[in-house]
LUMPAKOL-648738 format. One record per residue (C-alpha): residue in one letter; x, y, z; residue number from 1. Coordinates in steps of 0.5 Angstrom, whole numbers, plus 500, padded with zeros to 3 digits. Example, Ala and Ser with C-alpha at 12.3 -4.5 7.8 and 13.67 -1.06 7.14 Angstrom:
<atoms>
+-----+-----+-----+-----+-----+
: res :   X :   Y :   Z :   n :
+-----+-----+-----+-----+-----+
:   A : 525 : 491 : 516 :   1 :
:   S : 527 : 498 : 514 :   2 :
+-----+-----+-----+-----+-----+
</atoms>
This chain:
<atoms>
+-----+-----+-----+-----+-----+
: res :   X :   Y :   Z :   n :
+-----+-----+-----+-----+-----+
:   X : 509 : 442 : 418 :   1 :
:   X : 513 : 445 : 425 :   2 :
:   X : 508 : 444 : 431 :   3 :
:   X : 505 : 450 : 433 :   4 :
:   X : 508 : 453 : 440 :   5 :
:   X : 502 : 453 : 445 :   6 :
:   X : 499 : 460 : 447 :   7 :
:   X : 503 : 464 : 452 :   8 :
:   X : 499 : 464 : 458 :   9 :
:   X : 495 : 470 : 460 :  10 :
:   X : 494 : 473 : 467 :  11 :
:   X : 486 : 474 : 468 :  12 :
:   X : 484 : 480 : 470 :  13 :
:   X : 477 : 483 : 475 :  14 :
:   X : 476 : 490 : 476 :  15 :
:   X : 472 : 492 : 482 :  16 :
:   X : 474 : 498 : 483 :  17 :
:   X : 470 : 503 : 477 :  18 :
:   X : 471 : 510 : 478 :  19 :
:   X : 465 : 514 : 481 :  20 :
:   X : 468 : 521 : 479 :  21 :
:   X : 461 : 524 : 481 :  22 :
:   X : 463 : 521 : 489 :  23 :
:   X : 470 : 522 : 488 :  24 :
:   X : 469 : 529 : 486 :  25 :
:   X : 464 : 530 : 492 :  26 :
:   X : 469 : 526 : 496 :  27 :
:   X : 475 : 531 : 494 :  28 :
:   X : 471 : 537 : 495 :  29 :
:   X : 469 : 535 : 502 :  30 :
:   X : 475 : 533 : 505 :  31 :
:   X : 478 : 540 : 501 :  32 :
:   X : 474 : 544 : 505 :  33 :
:   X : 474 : 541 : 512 :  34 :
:   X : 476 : 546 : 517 :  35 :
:   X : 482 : 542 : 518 :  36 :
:   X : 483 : 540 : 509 :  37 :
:   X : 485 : 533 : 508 :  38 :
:   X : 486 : 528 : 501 :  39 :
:   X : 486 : 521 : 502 :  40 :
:   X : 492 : 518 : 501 :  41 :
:   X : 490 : 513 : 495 :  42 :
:   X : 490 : 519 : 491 :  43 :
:   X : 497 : 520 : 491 :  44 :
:   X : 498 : 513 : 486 :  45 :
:   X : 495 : 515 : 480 :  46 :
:   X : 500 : 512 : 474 :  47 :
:   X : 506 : 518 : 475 :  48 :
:   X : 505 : 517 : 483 :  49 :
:   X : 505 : 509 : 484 :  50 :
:   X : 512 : 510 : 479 :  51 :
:   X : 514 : 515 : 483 :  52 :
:   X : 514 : 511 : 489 :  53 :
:   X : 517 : 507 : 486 :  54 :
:   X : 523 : 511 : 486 :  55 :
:   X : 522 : 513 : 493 :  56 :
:   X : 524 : 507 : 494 :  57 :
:   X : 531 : 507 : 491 :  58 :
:   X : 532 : 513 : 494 :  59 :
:   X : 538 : 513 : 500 :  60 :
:   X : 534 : 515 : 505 :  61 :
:   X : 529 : 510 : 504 :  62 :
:   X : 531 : 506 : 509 :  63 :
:   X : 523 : 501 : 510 :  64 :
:   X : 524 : 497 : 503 :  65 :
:   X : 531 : 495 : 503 :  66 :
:   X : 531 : 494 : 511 :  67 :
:   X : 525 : 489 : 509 :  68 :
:   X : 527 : 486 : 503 :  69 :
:   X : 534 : 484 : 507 :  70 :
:   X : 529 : 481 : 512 :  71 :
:   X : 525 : 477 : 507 :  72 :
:   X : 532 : 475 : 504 :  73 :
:   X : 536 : 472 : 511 :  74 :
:   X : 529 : 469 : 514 :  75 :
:   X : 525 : 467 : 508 :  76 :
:   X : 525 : 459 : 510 :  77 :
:   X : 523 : 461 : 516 :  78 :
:   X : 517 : 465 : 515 :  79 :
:   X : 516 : 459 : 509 :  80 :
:   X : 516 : 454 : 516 :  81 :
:   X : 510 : 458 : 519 :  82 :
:   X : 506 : 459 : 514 :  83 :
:   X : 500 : 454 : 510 :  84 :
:   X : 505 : 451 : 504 :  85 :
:   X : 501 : 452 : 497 :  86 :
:   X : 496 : 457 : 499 :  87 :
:   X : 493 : 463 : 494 :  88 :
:   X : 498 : 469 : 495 :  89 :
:   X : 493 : 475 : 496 :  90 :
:   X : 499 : 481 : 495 :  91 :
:   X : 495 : 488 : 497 :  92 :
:   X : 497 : 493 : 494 :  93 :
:   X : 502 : 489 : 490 :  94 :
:   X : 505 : 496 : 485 :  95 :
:   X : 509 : 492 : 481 :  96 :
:   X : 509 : 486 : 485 :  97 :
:   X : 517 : 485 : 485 :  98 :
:   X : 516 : 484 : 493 :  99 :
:   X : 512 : 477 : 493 : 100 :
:   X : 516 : 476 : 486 : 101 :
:   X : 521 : 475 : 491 : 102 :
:   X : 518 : 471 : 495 : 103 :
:   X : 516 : 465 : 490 : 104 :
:   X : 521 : 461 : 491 : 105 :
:   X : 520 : 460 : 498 : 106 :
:   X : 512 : 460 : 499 : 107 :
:   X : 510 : 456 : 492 : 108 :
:   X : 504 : 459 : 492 : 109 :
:   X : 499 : 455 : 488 : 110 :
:   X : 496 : 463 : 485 : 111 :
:   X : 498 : 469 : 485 : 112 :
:   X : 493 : 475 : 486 : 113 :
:   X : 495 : 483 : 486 : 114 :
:   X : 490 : 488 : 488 : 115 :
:   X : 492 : 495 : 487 : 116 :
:   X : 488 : 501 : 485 : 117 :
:   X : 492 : 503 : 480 : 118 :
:   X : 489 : 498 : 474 : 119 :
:   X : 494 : 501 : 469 : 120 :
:   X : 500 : 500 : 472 : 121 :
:   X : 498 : 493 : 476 : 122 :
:   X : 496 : 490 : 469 : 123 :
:   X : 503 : 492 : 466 : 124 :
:   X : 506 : 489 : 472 : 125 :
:   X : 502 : 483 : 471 : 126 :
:   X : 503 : 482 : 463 : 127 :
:   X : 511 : 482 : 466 : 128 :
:   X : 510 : 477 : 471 : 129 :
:   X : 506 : 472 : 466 : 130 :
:   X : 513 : 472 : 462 : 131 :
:   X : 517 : 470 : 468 : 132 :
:   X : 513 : 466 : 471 : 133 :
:   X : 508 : 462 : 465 : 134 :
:   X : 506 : 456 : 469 : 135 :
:   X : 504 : 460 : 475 : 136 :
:   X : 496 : 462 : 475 : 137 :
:   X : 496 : 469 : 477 : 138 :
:   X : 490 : 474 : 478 : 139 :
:   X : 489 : 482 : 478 : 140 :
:   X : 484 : 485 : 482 : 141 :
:   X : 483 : 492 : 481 : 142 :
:   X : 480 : 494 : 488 : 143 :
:   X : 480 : 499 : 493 : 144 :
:   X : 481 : 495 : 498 : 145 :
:   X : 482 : 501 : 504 : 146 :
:   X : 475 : 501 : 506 : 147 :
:   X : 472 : 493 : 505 : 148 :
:   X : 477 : 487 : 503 : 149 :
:   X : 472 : 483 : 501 : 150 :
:   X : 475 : 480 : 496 : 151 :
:   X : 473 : 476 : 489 : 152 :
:   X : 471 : 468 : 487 : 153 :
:   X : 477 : 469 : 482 : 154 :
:   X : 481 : 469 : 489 : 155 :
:   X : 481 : 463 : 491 : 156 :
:   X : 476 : 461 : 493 : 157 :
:   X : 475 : 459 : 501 : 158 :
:   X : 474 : 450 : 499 : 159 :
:   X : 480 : 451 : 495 : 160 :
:   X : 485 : 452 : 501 : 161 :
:   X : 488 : 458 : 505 : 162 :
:   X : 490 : 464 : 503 : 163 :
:   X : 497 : 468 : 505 : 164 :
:   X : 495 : 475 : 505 : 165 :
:   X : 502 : 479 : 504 : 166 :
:   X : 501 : 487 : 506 : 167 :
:   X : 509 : 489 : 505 : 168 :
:   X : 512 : 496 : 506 : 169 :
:   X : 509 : 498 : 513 : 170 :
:   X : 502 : 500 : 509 : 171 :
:   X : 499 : 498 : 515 : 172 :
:   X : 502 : 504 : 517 : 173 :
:   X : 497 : 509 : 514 : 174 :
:   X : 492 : 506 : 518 : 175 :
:   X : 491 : 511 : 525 : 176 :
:   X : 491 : 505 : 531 : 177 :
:   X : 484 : 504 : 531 : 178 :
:   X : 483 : 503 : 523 : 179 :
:   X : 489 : 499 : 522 : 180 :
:   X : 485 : 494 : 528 : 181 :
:   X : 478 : 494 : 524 : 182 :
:   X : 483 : 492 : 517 : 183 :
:   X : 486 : 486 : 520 : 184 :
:   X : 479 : 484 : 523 : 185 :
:   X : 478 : 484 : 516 : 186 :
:   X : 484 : 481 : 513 : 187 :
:   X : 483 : 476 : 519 : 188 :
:   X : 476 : 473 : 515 : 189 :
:   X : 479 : 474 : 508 : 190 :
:   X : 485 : 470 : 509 : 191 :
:   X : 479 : 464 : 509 : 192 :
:   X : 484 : 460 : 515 : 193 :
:   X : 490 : 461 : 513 : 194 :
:   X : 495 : 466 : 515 : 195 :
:   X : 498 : 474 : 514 : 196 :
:   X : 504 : 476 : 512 : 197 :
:   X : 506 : 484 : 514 : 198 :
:   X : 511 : 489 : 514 : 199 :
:   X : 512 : 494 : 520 : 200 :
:   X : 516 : 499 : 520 : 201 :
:   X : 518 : 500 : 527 : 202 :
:   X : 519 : 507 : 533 : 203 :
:   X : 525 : 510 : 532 : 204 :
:   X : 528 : 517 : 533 : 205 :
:   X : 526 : 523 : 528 : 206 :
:   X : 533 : 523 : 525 : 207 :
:   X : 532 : 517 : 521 : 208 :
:   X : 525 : 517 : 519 : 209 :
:   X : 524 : 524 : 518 : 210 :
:   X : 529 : 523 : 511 : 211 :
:   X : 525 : 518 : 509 : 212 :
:   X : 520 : 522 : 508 : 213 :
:   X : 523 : 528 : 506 : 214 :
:   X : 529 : 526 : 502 : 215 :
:   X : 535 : 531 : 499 : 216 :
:   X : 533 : 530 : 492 : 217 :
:   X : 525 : 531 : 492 : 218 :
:   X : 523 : 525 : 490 : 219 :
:   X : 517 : 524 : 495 : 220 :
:   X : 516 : 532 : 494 : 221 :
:   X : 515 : 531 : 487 : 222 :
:   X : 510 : 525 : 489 : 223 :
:   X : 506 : 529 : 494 : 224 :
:   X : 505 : 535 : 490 : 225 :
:   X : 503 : 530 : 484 : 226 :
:   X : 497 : 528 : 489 : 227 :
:   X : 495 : 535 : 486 : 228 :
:   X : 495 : 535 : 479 : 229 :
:   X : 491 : 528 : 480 : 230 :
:   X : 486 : 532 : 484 : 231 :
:   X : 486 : 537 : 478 : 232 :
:   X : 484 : 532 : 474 : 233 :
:   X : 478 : 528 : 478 : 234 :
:   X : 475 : 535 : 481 : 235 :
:   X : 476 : 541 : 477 : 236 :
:   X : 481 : 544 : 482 : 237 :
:   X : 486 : 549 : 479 : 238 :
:   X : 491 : 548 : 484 : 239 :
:   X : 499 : 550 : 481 : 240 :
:   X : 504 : 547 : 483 : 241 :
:   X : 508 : 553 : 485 : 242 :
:   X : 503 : 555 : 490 : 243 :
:   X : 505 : 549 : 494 : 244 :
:   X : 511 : 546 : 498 : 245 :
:   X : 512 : 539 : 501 : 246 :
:   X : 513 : 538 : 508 : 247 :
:   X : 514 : 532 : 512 : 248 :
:   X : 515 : 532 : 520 : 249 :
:   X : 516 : 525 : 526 : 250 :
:   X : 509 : 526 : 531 : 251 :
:   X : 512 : 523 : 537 : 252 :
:   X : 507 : 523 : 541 : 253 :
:   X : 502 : 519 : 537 : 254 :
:   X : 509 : 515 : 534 : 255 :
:   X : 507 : 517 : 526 : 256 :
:   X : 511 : 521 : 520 : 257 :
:   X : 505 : 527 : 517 : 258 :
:   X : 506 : 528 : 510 : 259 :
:   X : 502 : 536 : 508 : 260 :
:   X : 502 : 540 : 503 : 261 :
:   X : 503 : 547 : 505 : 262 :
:   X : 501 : 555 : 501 : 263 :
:   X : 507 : 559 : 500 : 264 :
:   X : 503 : 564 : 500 : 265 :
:   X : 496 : 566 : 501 : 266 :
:   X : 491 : 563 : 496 : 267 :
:   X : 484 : 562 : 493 : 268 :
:   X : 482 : 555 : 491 : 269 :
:   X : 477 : 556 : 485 : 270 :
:   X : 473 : 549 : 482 : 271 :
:   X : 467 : 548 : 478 : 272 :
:   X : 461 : 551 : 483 : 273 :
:   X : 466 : 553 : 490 : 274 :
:   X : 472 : 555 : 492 : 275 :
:   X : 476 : 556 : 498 : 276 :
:   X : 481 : 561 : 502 : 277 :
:   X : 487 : 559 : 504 : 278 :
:   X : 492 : 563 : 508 : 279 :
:   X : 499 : 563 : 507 : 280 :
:   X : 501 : 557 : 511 : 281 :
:   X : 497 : 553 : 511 : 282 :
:   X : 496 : 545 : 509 : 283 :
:   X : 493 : 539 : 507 : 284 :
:   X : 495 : 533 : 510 : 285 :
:   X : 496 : 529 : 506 : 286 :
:   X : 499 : 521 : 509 : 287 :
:   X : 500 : 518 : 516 : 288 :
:   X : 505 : 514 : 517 : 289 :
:   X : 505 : 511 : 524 : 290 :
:   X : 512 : 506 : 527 : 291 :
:   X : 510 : 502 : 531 : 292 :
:   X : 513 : 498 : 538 : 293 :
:   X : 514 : 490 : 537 : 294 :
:   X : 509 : 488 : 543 : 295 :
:   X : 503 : 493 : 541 : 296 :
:   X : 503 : 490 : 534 : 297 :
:   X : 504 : 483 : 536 : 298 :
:   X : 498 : 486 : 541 : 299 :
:   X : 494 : 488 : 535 : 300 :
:   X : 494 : 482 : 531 : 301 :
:   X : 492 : 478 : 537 : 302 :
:   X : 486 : 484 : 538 : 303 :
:   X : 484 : 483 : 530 : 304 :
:   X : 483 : 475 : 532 : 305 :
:   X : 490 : 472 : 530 : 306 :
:   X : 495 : 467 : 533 : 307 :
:   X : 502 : 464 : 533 : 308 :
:   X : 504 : 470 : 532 : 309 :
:   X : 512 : 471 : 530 : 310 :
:   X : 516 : 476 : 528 : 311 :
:   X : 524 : 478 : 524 : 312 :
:   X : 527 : 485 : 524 : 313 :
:   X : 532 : 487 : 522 : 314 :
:   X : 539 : 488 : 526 : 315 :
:   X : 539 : 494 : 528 : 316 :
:   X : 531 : 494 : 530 : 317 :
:   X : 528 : 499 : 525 : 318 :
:   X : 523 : 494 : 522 : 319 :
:   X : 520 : 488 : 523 : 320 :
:   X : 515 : 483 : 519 : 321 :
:   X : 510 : 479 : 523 : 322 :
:   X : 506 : 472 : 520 : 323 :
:   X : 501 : 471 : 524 : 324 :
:   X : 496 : 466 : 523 : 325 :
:   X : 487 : 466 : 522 : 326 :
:   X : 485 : 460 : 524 : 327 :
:   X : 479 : 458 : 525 : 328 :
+-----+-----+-----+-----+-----+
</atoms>
C-alpha cells in the first residue's frame, strides 16, 4: 500500500473584528451628516474595493508601491541587519500580503500573521500563501486595527520572541500627525521588544503626487466611488453613482493629498428614517494622505518611544521606508 501524503498544512485563522452593523450604521449616518460629511476610509476596502486597490497599484502613476518594492529590493539585507532574526512578523493591513511574501527570504521570520479587515479577501490570500510556503506557520487576523492594535495570543505570544510589525505602503499616511503618534505608541507596546518596519511616503510637488491619486484611467475613481455602494449595503443610503465624481487634490499646507466624493448636482440623501441635502458641489471626504519630510517622521518614531532608527529611500527621495527599534 502506497504511504499516504500528510495533510497539507492549513493557515489558522481568528476573527476579531465581527460586524456591528447597528453601530456601523449609526457610524455611517453620523459622519453623513456632520456639517462637514465625512466616511471613514476603512470602508472603501470591502471585496471590490481592496481588489481594486490592488490594481491602483499597478497603475503608471502609482508611483508608492513600485518606488517602495525597489527599496525593499536593493536594501533587504541591510533592513534584515537591523532587525530581530526569527521574530513573528505582524503584517498589517496585509491585502493580499505579496509585499511581506517578498520579504521571507531575507527576515526568516519564524510565523507569519496577516491583519485586514477584509476577512474574505485576507483568507483567500492566506489559503495561497499556505501552498507557497507549507512550512511556514502562518496565522490570519480579521482585525480592525485602526483604533486599538491589541493583537491576539495567536500572534505571538510576548515569551516566545520579538515581534516585527511591517506597515508597508505609506498607510501610516491615513493617520492626521497626532493620530499617526498615538499608533505608533500603540505599535511600539505590541511589537512585544522587537521592532517596526514602515513605509513613508515622502513631501514632494503637486505635480507628481496628485496623479496618483487621480489617475488617467479612473481606477482610483472607481475605488472611491465603490466606497458608496458599500454604504448603500451597510446603511440603507440610495446613493447612485452617477450622482457623484471623483476629486483628489495635493494640500500643501498640511503636506497631505484629500480624496472626496463631490455632487454633480444638487441632491437629497434618503435612508431608513433620515435623509440629507446636498448642494450641488458639495463633498465627502473621504481619505487623507499625508507625505511626510525624513527628520519629522524620524522625529515622530523617537516621540512614539522607539530608537535605533534608520531609513533607505529611494534615489530620487520620493519614499522612504524606516526600521526602528521597541526596546524595552
Amino acid at each position: 500500500m502506497a504511504d499516504t501524503l500528510p495533510a497539507p498544512r492549513l493557515p489558522r485563522f481568528v476573527q476579531l473584528y465581527h460586524e456591528d452593523r447597528a453601530a456601523v450604521r449609526e457610524e455611517l449616518l453620523r459622519g453623513l451628516q456632520a456639517p462637514r460629511p465625512s466616511i471613514a476610509p476603512k470602508y472603501l476596502y470591502d471585496a471590490l474595493g481592496s481588489r481594486l486597490f490592488d490594481a491602483i497599484t499597478e497603475l503608471p502613476e502609482y508611483y508608492p508601491t513600485r518606488t517602495e518594492a525597489g527599496i525593499f529590493a536593493a536594501h533587504g539585507a541591510a533592513m534584515a541587519d537591523h532587525l530581530p532574526a526569527g521574530a513573528t512578523l505582524v503584517d498589517l493591513g496585509a491585502g493580499n500580503c505579496e509585499k511581506a511574501a517578498r520579504l521571507f527570504e531575507a527576515l526568516r521570520p519564524r510565523r507569519y500573521v496577516a491583519v485586514d479587515i477584509s476577512v474574505d479577501y485576507l483568507r483567500h490570500a492566506l489559503g495561497c500563501l499556505q501552498r507557497q510556503h507549507p512550512a511556514l506557520d502562518i496565522v490570519g487576523v480579521g482585525m480592525d486595527f485602526s483604533q486599538s492594535l491589541a493583537l491576539p495570543p495567536e500572534a505571538g505570544a510576548a515569551q516566545e520572541g520579538p515581534r516585527l510589525l511591517f506597515y508597508p505602503g505609506s498607510s501610516i499616511g491615513n493617520f492626521s500627525p497626532e493620530a499617526a503618534l498615538a499608533f505608533l505608541r500603540q505599535a511600539r507596546a505590541a511589537c512585544a521588544g522587537g521592532a517596526l518596519l514602515i513605509g513613508v511616503d515622502l513631501a514632494k510637488p503637486a505635480e507628481i503626487v496628485e496623479p496618483a491619486y487621480d489617475d488617467a484611467l479612473g481606477v482610483t475613481a472607481a475605488f472611491n466611488l465603490n466606497l458608496l455602494l458599500h454604504v448603500n449595503a451597510l446603511a440603507g443610503s440610495d446613493f447612485r453613482l452617477a450622482d457623484w465624481r471623483h476629486r483628489a487634490f495635493f494640500d500643501a499646507a498640511a503636506s497631505r493629498i484629500e480624496m472626496h466624493l463631490e455632487t454633480r448636482q444638487a441632491l437629497t440623501l434618503r435612508w431608513p428614517g433620515g435623509e440629507r441635502r446636498f448642494a450641488a458641489g458639495e463633498r465627502i471626504h473621504t481619505e487623507n494622505s499625508y507625505k511626510w519630510v525624513l527628520a519629522d517622521f524620524d522625529a515622530l518614531l523617537r516621540q512614539a518611544g522607539f530608537a535605533a532608527t534608520r531609513h533607505w529611500t529611494d534615489a530620487r527621495g520620493w519614499f522612504a521606508v524606516f526600521a526602528a527599534q521597541a526596546g524595552d
